[in-house]
C-alpha positions, 0 to 999 in steps of 0.5 A: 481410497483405503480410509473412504472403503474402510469407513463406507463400505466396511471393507477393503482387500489386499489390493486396496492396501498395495495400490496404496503403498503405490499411490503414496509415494507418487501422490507425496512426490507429486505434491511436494513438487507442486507446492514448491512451484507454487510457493515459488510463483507466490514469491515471485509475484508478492515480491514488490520493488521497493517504495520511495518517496519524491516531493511534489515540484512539477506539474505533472507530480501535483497532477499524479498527487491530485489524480491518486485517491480516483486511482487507487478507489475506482474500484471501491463500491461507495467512492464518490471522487473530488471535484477535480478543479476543486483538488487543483485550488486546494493543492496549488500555491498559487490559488491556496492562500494557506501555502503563504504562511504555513510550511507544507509539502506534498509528497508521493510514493512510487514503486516501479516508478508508479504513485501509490501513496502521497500525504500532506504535511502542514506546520502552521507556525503563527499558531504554534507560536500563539499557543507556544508549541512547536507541533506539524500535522499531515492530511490528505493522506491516501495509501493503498493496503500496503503497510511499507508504503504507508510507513514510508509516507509517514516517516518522510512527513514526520522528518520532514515536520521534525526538521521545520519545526527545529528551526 
């Protein structure tokens, strides 16, 4: 209030300058308990479990693996979903003939026992010995912005390429 009558009214008085010595103090004090709580509250609710990494075996792992991409994009402006029934041919080895010779694996992430992330890995192996290399990639690939999930999924799919293609 000192500063703004200074500069506004080209004035101030001695009552300006004491209630400010007043104000000071209470104002600091007051600001300094309201930032700690709620610094306190945003690292209450950033704090996030930890991310860990489970392979798709069940139903209801491939179901979670299939439905994630609508889960984590329904809210996204332009997301156009897959075709659900085209999803469960993809990633069935029962109905994808690439599962016969090829090494893959599904994997999802969980945090607080909820899927936010999966990635495919895939070894073709009659390419890698046609063209003499010893080479995995990964697809399908869906992560929230979420940079330790992201991480997770990838060196989980990189140990698990790094290990087939050794054999």
């Amino acid at each position: 209030m000192l500063c703004l009558s200074t500069v506004y009214i080209k004035a101030h008085y001695a009552i300006d300058v004491l209630a400010a010595f007043v104000a000071a103090p209470v104002v600091f004090k007051t600001s300094s308990i309201l930032w700690e709580i709620l610094k306190n509250n945003a690292a209450k609710t950033h704090s996030k479990s930890a991310v860990f990494i489970r392979e798709v075996k069940s139903y209801d792992d491939l179901s979670d693996f299939i439905r994630l991409p609508s889960r984590l994009h329904k809210n996204h402006e332009s997301w156009t979903p897959s075709l659900m029934l085209d999803e469960w041919k993809l990633f069935d080895p029962e109905k994808n003939p690439a599962f016969k010779h090829c090494s893959t694996i599904r994997l999802l992430a969980f945090r607080d026992d909820e899927p936010v992330g999966r990635i495919t890995g895939i070894i073709h192996h009659d390419y890698n010995k046609q063209q003499g290399e010893t080479i995995a990639r990964f697809a399908f690939m869906e992560v929230p912005d979420d940079y330790e999930v992201y991480c997770s999924l990838m060196q989980s799919v990189e140990s698990w390429a790094t290990e087939k293609v050794r054999r």
